[in-house]
N, C-alpha and C positions, 0 to 999 in steps of 0.2 A: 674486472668482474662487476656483472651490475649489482645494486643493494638487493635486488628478488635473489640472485641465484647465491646470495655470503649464506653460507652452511647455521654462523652464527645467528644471525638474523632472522632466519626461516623460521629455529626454534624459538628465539624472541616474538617473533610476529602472530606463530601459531599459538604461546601461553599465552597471549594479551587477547588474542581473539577468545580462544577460552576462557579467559577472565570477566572478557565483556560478556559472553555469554551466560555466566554465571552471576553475571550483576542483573543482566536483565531478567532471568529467571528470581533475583531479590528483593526488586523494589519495592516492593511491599516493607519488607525489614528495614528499610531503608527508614519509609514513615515511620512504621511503629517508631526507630530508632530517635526519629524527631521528636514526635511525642513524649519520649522518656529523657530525652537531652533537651531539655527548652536552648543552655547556654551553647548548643552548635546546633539547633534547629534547623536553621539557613544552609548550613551547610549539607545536612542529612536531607532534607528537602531536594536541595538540588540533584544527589547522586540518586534519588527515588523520584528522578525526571526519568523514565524511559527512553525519550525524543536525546536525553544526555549521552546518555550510553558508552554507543562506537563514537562518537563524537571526541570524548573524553579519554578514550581507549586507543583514541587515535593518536591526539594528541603527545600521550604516553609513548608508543610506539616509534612519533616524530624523534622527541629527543630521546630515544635510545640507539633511534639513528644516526642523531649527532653526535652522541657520547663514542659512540665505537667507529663510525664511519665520515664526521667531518661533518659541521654546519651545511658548506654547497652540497655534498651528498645527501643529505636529508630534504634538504629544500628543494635540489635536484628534484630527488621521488617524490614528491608533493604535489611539484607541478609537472610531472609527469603524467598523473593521475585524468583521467576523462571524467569531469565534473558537470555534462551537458545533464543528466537524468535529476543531480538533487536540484538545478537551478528552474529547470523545467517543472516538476512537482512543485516548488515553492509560486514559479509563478501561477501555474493553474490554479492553485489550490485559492490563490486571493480572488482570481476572476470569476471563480465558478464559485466561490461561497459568496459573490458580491451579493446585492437585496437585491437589484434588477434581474440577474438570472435565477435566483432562489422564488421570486415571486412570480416569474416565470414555470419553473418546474410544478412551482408545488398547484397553481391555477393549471394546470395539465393534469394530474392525478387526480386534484379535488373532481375534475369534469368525468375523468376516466371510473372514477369510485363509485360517483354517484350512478353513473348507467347499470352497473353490477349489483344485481342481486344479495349485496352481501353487504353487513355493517361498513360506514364509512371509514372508522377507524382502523377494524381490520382491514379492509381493503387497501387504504393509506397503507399500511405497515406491510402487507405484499407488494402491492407495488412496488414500493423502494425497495425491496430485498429481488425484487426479481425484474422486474422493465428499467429501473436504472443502474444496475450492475451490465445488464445485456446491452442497454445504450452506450455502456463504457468502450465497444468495439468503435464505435463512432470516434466517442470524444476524448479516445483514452482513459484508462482502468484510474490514474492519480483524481482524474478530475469527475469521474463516477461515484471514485470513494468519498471524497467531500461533498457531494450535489448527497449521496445517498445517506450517509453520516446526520447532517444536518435537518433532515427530513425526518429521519427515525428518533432524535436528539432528544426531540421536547413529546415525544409519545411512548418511546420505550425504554431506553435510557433515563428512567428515576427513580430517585429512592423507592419509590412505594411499589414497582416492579424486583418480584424476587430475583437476586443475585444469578441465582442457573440459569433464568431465563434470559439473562440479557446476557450471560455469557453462549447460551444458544443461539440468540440473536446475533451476536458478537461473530460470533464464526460463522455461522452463514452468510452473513454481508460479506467476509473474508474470503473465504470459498468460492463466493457465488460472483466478486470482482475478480477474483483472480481466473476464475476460469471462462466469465461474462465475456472476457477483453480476444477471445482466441475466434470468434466469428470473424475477424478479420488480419490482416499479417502485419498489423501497425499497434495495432493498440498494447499487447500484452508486451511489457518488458522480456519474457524469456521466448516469446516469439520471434521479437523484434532482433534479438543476437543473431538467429539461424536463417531467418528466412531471405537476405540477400543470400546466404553463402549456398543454401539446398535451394533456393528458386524456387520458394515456399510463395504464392500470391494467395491474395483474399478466397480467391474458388476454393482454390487448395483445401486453405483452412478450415472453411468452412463445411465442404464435402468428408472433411476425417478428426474435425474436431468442433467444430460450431455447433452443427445439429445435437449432437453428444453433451453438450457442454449446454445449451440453452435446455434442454428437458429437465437435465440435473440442477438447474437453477429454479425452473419452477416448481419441482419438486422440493428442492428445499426451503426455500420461499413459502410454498405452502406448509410445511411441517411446523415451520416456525412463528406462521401468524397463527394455526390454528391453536398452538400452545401456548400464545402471548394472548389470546381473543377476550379472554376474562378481565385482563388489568389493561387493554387498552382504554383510552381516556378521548374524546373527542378535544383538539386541537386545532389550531389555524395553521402555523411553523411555526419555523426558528425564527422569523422577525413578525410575529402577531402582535406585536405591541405597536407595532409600526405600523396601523393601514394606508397609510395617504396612498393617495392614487401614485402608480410610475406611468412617466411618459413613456409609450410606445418605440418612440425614438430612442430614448433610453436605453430601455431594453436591445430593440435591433443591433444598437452600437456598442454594447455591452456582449450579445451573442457574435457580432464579428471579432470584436477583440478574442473571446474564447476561441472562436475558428481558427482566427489566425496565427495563435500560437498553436495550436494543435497542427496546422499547415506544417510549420517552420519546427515544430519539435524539436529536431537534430539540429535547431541550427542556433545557436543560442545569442548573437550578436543579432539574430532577429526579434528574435520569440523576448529577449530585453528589452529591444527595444520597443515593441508591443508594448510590452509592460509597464514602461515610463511613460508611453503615450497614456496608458489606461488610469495611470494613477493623475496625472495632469484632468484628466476627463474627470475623474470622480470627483476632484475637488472643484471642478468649473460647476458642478453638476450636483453639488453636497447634497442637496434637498432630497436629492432620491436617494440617496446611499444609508446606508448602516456601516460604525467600524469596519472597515478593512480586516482579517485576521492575518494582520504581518507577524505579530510574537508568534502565534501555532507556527504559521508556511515556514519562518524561519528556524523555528526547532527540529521540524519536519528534514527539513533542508543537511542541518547541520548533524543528524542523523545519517542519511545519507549520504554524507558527504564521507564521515567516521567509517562507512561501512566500507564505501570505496575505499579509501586511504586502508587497512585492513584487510579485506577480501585481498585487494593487488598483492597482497604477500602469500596468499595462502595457496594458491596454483600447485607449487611441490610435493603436496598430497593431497588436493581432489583431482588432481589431474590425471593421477596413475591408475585412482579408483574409477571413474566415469570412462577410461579409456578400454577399462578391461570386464569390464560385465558382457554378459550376455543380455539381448534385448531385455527377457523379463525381469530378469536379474536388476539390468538395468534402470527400470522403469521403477520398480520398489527402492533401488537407491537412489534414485532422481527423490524419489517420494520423501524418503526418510531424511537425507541432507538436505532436501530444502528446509527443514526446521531448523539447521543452525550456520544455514547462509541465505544466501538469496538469490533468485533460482534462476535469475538472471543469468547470477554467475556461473550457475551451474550448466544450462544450456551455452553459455560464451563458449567455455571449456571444451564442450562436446563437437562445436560447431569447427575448434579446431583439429582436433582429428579427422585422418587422412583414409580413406576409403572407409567411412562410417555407412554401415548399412542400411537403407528406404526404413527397414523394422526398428532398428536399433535407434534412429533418427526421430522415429514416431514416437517409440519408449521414455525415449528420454526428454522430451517437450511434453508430455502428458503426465511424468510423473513431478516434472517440475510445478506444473500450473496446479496439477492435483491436490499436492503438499501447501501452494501458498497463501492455506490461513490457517497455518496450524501456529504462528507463532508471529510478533510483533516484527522479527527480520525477513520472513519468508520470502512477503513480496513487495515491493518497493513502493506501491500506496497502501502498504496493511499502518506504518506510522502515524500516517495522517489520520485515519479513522482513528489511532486511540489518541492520538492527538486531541480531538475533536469530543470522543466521547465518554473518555474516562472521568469526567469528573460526576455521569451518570451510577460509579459505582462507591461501594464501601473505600474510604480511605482515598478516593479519587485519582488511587491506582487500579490497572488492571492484570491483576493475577499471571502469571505468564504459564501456568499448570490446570488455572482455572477455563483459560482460551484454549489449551490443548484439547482440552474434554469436551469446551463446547464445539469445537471444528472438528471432535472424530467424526462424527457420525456424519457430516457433509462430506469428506472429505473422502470414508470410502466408498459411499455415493459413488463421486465424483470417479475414485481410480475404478469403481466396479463397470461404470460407464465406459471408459478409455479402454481397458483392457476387454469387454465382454462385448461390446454393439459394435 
């Protein structure tokens, strides 16, 4: 019997995923706790890391594996586990926040702001919530959410912007990459599970969920610059302190390095090696660079890494639930469990069921994408943005009840769209 199907284990696996979920719903408490404990600060700190999370929970789970089921069985399930998704996010997330492609993006918007009728900085802050979530179908949704994150960082994300607002802000980037990524059958994580198995291609996508999915972005995009328009602030970026010129060249070989892990995605002995070559580059080449962000990509990583290790246990009971809805039925509970997994997993699931219905199929990839930014696990670049942007808030955590409330209102947009055009 393997360690998924030990009866004991199941229950083990499903209280520690429930525990992680209640940790991430606490970090907050977590700091406070720091601040009130100076003599284990260090340690309260670290479990009020979010990015620590499932990682930690994972962990946990390992050696309980070992304790009932043997050292080789535990380590067995480990590397059992398909680690291609967090190693890919970690490495995108360094190439696509490098200075060469950020100084890139952002000389693109500034050009694109200025022709538009409309203040430069709110236009800045549409932009990034709406043209670079939708370019996520390109470059993939991970590497959207950090170009997009970093753009918005140094303009809405600061203290002197009120708390709702940047949690409005907050779930609309969430929202608006999760569901940005479905104009094409590669970029979205919970696309990417079904669409070899349904022969789901780009048209596809794009004919029943694209069009639907870009209107709901500029809509929300608008909502949310028109309510941030007061406290925006005229800024350069995330590297304005840096203006030296980049060499052209620079750039070009920096945007290939992105392509070409975005090519190789799935194939991870590639899109690595990519990555060694990029980091060799950056240092022959320091003069154009700013810090690398290896500590984030890495926490990033090791989050999803926890989730996977996790999630692989939990099949025994999302798999009975997603197999027996009826389409709408369906489609609200793709919506609702995507808030406490990841909707990856949840379309994986679907995609193996055995005479799944064209409706039933539709349902349940719309209420996944739907759902993922209602919460830090939803969808699998929602990490990196708070990775990225959390120390824009109170406590330099981000509320996980406070994101709920800012992502309702995109997010039934978003299912009002799937379910009603």
């Amino acid at each position: 019997m393997t360690l998924e199907a030990d009866p004991l284990l199941q229950k083990i696996a499903a209280g520690l995923f429930a525990l992680a979920l209640l940790h991430t719903f606490s970090v907050k408490q977590f700091e406070r706790l720091a601040a009130r404990s100076p003599r284990h600060a260090g340690l309260f700190h670290l479990l009020g890391e979010v990015e620590v999370v499932f990682g930690f929970w994972a962990i946990v789970l390992i050696a309980f594996m070992a304790l009932f089921a043997g050292g080789h069985s535990a380590v067995e399930y480990a590397e059992s586990r398909n680690y291609t998704e967090p190693l890919f996010v970690f490495v995108v997330m360094v190439i696509a926040a490098s200075r060469p492609i950020l100084r890139a993006v952002e000389t693109v918007l500034h050009r694109l702001a200025h022709v538009l009728p409309v203040p430069t900085p709110t236009m800045i802050a549409w932009l990034s919530l709406s043209v670079v979530p939708l370019f996520g179908s390109l470059i993939t949704e991970p590497a959207a959410m950090t170009i997009a994150a970093l753009m918005l960082a140094p303009q809405v994300f600061q203290r002197e912007v009120p708390e709702h607002l940047k949690y409005l802000a907050l779930g609309v980037l969430f929202v608006n990459v999760s569901i940005g990524g479905t104009l094409t059958s590669y970029a979205a994580p919970p696309v990417l599970m079904v669409a070899a198995t349904w022969n789901w291609d780009s048209a596809f996508m794009f004919t029943h969920f694209g069009w639907k999915a870009a209107l709901v972005v500029l809509i929300n995009a608008t909502v949310a610059s028109f309510a941030l328009r007061r406290h925006l602030r005229p800024v350069q970026s995330a590297s304005s302190s840096e203006r030296a010129p980049i060499s052209s060249t620079v750039v070009t070989v920096h945007a290939l390095f992105l392509a070409g892990v975005v090519v190789f995605a799935h194939h991870p002995v590639i899109f690595m090696g990519l990555f060694l070559m990029f980091l060799g580059f950056t240092q022959a080449y320091e003069r154009h660079q700013s810090p690398l962000i290896i500590k984030e990509a890495l926490l990033v990583a090791f989050f999803l890494a926890g989730l996977v290790l996790l999630g692989g246990m939990q099949r025994w009971w999302l798999q009975p639930i997603v197999s027996s809805l009826e389409p709408l039925a369906l489609f609200f509970g793709a919506l609702g469990l995507t808030a406490i997994t990841d909707n990856a997993a949840l379309t994986y699931l679907g995609s193996l069921i055995t005479g799944i219905s064209a409706d039933a199929q539709y349902m349940l990839v719309a209420g996944a994408v739907a759902g993922g930014g209602l919460t830090v696990i939803a969808n699998a670049p929602n990490p990196a943005g708070v990775t990225l942007l959390r120390r824009g808030f109170a406590d330099e955590t981000i509320g996980a009840g406070a994101l709920l409330l800012g992502a309702a209102g995109p997010t039934l947009l978003a299912a009002a769209a799937f379910v009603l055009l």
